[in-house]
C-alpha positions in Angstrom: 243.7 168.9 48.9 247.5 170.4 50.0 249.5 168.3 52.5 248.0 168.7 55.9 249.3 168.1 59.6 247.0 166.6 61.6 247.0 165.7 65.4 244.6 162.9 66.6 244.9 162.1 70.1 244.2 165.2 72.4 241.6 165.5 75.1 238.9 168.1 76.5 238.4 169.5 79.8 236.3 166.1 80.7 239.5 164.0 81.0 241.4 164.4 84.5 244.3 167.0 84.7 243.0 168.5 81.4 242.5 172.4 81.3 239.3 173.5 81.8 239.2 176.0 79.0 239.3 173.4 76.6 236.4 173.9 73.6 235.5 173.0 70.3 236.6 176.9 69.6 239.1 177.0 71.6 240.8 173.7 69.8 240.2 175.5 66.5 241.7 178.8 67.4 244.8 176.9 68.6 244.6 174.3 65.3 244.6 177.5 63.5 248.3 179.2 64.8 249.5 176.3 65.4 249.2 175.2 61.7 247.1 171.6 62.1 244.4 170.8 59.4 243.1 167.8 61.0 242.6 167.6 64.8 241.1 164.5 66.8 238.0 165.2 69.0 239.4 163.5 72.1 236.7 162.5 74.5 234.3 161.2 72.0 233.0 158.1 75.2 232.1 161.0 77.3 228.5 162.0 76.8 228.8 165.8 77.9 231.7 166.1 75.6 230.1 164.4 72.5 226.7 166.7 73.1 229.2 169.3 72.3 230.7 167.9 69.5 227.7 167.4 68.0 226.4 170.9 68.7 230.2 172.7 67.4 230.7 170.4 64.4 229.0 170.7 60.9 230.1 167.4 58.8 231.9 167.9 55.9 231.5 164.7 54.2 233.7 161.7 54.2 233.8 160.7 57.6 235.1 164.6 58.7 233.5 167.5 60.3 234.3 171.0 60.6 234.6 174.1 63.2 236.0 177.6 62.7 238.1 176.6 59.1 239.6 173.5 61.3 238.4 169.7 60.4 238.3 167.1 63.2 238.0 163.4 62.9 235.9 161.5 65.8 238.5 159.7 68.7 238.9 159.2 71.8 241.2 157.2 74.1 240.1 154.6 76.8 241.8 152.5 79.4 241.4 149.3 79.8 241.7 146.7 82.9 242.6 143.1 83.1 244.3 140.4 84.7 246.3 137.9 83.1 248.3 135.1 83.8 247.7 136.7 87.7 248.9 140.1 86.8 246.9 143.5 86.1 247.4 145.3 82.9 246.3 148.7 82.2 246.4 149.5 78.5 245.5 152.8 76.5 244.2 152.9 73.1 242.8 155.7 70.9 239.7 154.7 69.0 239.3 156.2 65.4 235.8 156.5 64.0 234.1 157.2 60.7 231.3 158.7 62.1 229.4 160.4 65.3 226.6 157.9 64.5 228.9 155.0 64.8 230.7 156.4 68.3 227.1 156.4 69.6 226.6 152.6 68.8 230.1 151.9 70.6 229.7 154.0 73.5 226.4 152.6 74.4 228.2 148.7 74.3 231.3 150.5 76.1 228.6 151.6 79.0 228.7 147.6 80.2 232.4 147.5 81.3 232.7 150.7 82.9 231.6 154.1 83.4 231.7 156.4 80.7 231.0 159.7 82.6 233.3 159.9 85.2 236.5 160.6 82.9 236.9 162.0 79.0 239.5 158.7 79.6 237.6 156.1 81.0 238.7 152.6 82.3 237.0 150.0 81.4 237.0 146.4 82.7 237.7 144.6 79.8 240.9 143.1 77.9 242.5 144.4 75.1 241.5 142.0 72.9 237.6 142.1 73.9 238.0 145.8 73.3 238.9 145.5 69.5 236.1 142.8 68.9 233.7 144.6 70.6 234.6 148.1 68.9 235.6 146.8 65.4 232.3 144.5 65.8 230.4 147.6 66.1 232.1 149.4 63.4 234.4 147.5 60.9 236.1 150.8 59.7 237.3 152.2 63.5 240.7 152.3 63.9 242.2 150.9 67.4 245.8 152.4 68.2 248.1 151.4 71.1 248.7 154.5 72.2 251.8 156.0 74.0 253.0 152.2 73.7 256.3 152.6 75.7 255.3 154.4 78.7 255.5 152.6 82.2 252.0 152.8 83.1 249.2 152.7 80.9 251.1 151.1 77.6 251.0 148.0 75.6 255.0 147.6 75.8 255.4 150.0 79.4 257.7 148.0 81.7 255.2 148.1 84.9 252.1 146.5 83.3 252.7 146.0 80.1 253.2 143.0 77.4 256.6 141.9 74.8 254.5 141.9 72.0 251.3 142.9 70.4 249.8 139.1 70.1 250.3 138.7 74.0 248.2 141.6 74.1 245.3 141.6 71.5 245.9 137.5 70.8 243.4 137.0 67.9 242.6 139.8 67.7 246.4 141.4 66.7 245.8 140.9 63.1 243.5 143.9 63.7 246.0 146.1 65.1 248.3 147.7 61.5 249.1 151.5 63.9 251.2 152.4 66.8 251.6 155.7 68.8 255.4 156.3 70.0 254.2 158.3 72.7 256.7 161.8 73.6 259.2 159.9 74.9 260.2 157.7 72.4 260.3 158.6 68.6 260.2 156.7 65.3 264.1 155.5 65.4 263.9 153.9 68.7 260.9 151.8 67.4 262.8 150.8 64.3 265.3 148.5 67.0 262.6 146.4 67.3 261.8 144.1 63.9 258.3 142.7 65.0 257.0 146.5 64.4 258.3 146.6 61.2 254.8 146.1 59.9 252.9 148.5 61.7 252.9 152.2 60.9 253.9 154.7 63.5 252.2 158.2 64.1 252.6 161.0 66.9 250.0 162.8 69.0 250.2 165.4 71.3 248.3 163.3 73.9 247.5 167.0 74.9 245.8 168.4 77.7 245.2 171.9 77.2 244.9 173.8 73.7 248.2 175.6 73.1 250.1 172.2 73.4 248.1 170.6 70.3 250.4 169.4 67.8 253.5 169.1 69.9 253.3 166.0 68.5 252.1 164.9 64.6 251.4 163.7 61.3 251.9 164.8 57.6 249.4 163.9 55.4 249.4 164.5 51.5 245.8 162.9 50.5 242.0 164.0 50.6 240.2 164.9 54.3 238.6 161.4 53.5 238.5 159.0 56.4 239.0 155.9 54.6 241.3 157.3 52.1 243.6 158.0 55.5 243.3 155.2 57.0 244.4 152.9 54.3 247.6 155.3 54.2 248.0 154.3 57.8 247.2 150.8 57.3 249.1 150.0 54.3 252.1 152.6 55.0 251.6 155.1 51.8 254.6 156.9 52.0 252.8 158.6 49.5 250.0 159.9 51.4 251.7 159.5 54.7 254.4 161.6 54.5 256.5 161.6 58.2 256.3 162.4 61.6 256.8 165.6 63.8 258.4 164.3 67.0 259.9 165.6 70.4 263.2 164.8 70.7 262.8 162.4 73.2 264.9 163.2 76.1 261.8 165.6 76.8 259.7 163.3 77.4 258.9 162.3 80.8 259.8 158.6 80.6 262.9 158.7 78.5 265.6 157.9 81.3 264.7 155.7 84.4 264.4 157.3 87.9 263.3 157.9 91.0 262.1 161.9 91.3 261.4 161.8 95.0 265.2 161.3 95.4 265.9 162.8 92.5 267.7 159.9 91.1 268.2 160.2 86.9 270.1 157.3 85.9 270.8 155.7 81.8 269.4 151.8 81.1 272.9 150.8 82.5 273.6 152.6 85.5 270.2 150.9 86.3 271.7 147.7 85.5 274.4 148.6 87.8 272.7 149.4 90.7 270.5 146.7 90.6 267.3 148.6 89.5 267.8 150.4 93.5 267.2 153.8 94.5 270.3 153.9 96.9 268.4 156.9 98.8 265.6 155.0 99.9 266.0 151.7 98.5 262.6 151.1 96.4 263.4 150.2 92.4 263.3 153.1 90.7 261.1 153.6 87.5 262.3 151.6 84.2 261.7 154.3 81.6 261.3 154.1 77.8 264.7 153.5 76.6 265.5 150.8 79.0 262.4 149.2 78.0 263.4 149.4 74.2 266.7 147.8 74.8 265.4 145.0 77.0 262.9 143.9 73.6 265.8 145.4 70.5 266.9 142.9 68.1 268.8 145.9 66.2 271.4 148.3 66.8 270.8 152.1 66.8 270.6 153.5 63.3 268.7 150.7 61.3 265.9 152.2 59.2 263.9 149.5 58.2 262.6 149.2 54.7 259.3 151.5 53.7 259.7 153.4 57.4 258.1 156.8 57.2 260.4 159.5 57.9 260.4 161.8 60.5 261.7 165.3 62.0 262.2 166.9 65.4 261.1 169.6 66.4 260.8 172.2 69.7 258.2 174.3 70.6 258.2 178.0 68.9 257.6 179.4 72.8 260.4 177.5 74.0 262.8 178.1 71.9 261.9 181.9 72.1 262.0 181.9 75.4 265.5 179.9 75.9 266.6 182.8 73.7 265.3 185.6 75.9 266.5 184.0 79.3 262.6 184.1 80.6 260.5 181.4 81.1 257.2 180.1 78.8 254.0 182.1 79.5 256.1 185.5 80.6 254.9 188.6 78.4 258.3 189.4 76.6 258.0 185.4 75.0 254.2 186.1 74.3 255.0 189.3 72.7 257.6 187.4 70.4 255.4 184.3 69.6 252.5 186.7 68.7 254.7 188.8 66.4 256.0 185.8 64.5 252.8 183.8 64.1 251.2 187.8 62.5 254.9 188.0 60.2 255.4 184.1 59.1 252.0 182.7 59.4 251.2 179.0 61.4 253.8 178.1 63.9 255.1 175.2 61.6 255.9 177.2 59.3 257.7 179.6 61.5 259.4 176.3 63.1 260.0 174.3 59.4 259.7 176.6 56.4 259.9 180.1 57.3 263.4 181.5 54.8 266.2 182.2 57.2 266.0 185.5 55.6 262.4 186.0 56.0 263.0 184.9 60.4 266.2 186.9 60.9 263.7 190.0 59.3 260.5 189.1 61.7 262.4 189.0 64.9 266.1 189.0 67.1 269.4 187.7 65.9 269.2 184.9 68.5 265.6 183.9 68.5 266.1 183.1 64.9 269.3 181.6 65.4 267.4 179.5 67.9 265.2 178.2 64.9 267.6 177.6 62.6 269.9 175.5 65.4 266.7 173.8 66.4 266.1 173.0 62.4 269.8 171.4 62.1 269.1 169.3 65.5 271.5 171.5 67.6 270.4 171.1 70.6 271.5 170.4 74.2 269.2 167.6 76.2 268.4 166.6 79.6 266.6 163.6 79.7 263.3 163.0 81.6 262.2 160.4 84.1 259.6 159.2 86.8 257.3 161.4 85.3 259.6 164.9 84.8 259.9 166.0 81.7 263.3 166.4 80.1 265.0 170.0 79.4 265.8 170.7 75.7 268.1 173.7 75.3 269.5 175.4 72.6 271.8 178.5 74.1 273.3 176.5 76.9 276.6 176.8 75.7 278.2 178.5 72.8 279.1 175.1 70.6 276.3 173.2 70.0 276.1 169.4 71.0 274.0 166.3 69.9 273.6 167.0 66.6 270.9 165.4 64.3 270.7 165.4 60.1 269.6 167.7 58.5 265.8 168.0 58.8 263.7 167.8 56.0 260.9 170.3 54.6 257.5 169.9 55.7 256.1 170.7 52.5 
C-alpha cells in the first residue's frame, strides 16, 4: 500500500454548527481533491448518522470500509461531564473503532450517561476515566484520544476546565491513553516543551465541520489500510509507518493568543501576566489561550525535539493562499476558478501544496499564486495570531520581504 494521508476526527451535519451538506459522498468527493486516503466517520454515537454509514460504506477488510475510491475508519468524538475535587470538567475525546459491529455494542452502554441523538457530539455524564473503561471494556482494540487537548473549553490540558496531566484526568485508567490530538492551535513543537508527553504520539485532525475543510489538519501514513497495523504505529510511535504531521501554523488557530474579542483585546502570555489576566475595557479576565497554557505546564525551552518525535510540516490552505495572491476573498469565483484549474493540472491539493515541481506550478497558473506556494513551502509567511475564539490571519503577500520564517519543509512522499 503507497503512503497515505489520512484525517480522523471530522463530523457530519448531525453535530451542532456542522454544514448541512455533509454526506458520506460528499466526504469522498472532498477526500478525493483534497488528497486524503483515509478519512474518519465522525458521528459514529449518533444513530441517524451510523444508519448512513452503514448504508454508504462497503467494508474492505481489516477494520476499514470504503465509499467512492475513499476508505474511512469508524470515530466519533464525545464530550464528557464531571465534577471533581468541586469543579466541572468538560473533556473531548475521539473514539477509534475496529468495527461498525463494535460501535453498536458501545453506543448502546454510551445510551446510560447521556443522550446520543441530540448531537453527532454528545455529552455525556460520566468521567474521563469511566469513559475509557467502559469503551475499552467493550472493545479492547478502540482507541481513546484527547482531543484538541489545549483548547480552553472542552480539553484535557484547556485552562478553563481542564487538568495538568493525563493521570489527574484518566487516573487508572492513563496507562490506556498512548495518543494526543494538538488541536489547530497548537502544533507538534509546542507539545515537545512539555516532557511528560514525551511518551505519547501526537496526530492532527481537521476537527472539521463542513467537507471542503477536511484535512486542514493530518497524518502520513506509510503501512497497510489495516486497523491494528495503524494503531500499533500510533501506539508504539513507528516513525516507520507514521511518518509526520500536516499542521496549521498555529497563530491561525482560534486559541493561540489570549483575548477578549468583545473588546477586541489580543494580548501574548505576558502582556496577560501584566495586566493581571484583566480586560481593561470592561474588566472581566480575558481568555488564557493555548500558548499561555503551554508555558504555564513547560519544563523545556522552545526548540527541544525530543528523542523518536515524529516530524512534522505546515502548511496553508491551496484557496487561501490563491486567494491572498488575487487580493479576493475565499469562496469568490476568480479563487474557485484557480483552485479548480490546479487540482485538473497537478492532481490532489497536497500535492499542489507539497510536491507539485516549481516548474510544473509556475506552468499550471500566475507568477504570484505559485510564488505563494513555494513561500508557503519555505515557511514564509506573515501571522496574526488568534484568540477568544477568532481565528488567526496567515498571509503570505503582506509585505514584499517575508517574515517568520520556518526550515525548510520536507516532502510528503
Amino acid at each position: 500500500m503507497p503512503k497515505f494521508v489520512a484525517d480522523f476526527h471530522i463530523h457530519s451535519r448531525y453535530s451542532r454548527a456542522c454544514s448541512k451538506d455533509l454526506s458520506v459522498a460528499e466526504l469522498a468527493k472532498w477526500a478525493k481533491i483534497k488528497g486524503i486516503g483515509l478519512l474518519g466517520t465522525g458521528d459514529f454515537t449518533h444513530p441517524l448518522w451510523l444508519e448512513e454509514l452503514k448504508d454508504a460504506l462497503r467494508e474492505t477488510g481489516g477494520g476499514f470500509y470504503e465509499h467512492g475510491g475513499v476508505h474511512f475508519i469508524c470515530t466519533s468524538e464525545v464530550n464528557t461531564l464531571f465534577y471533581k475535587a468541586g469543579r466541572a470538567h468538560q473533556i473531548h475525546h475521539i473514539l477509534m473503532a475496529p468495527s461498525i459491529e463494535s460501535v453498536e455494542r458501545i453506543n448502546r452502554a454510551l445510551e446510560a450517561f447521556g443522550s446520543l441523538s441530540l448531537d453527532g457530539r454528545p455529552t455525556l455524564r460520566m468521567e474521563a476515566r469511566q469513559l475509557a473503561k467502559v469503551v475499552l471494556g467493550i472493545e479492547p482494540r478502540c482507541l481513546i484520544v484527547p482531543a484538541h487537548a489545549w483548547t480552553p473549553w472542552f480539553a484535557i490540558f484547556g485552562s478553563t476546565s481542564g487538568f495538568d496531566t493525563v493521570e489527574e484526568c484518566f487516573e487508572d485508567q492513563a496507562k490506556h491513553i498512548h495518543v494526543l490530538e494538538t488541536g489547530l492551535s497548537s502544533d507538534p513543537a509546542m507539545n515537545w516543551r512539555l516532557k511528560a508527553l514525551d511518551r505519547y504520539a501526537l496526530i492532527s485532525n481537521s476537527d472539521s465541520h463542513s467537507a471542503r475543510r477536511i484535512g486542514r489538519e493530518a497524518n502520513i501514513f506509510d503501512c497497510d489500510l489495516d486497523y491494528d497495523t495503524m494503531v500499533t504505529a500510533l501506539k508504539t510511535k513507528d516513525r516507520t509507518t507514521f511518518l509526520s504531521t500536516l499542521e496549521f501554523f498555529p497563530e491561525e488557530g482560534k486559541y493561540h493568543f489570549d483575548g477578549h474579542r468583545a473588546c477586541g483585546i489580543r494580548w501574548s502570555p505576558a502582556e496577560t501576566k501584566r495586566h493581571g489576566l484583566r480586560c481593561p475595557t470592561c474588566g472581566k479576565n480575558v481568555t488564557v489561550g493555548v500558548m499561555h497554557r503551554i508555558e504555564e505546564l513547560a519544563d523545556r525551552p522552545e526548540g527541544v525535539v525530543p528523542e523518536g518525535a515524529i516530524p512534522f510540516k505546515r502548511v496553508v490552505a491551496l484557496d487561501k493562499i490563491i486567494a491572498d495572491a488575487l487580493g479576493a476573498n475565499v469562496g469568490t469565483q476568480a479563487v474557485e476558478r484557480e483552485y479548480q484549474n490546479l487540482i485538473y493540472t497537478c492532481g490532489t491539493e497536497f500535492n499542489v501544496l507539497l510536491e507539485a515541481p516549481e516548474e510544473e506550478l509556475r506552468k499550471a497558473t500566475t507568477a504570484k499564486i505559485a510564488e505563494g506556494i513555494l513561500r508557503m513551502r519555505q515557511g514564509h509567511v506573515v501571522l496574526e495570531p488568534g484568540y477568544d475564539g477568532e481565528y488567526g490571519k496567515v498571509r503570505i503577500f503582506a509585505s514584499e520581504e517575508p517574515i517568520a520564517a520556518t526550515e525548510q519543509q520536507m516532502t510528503l512522499f
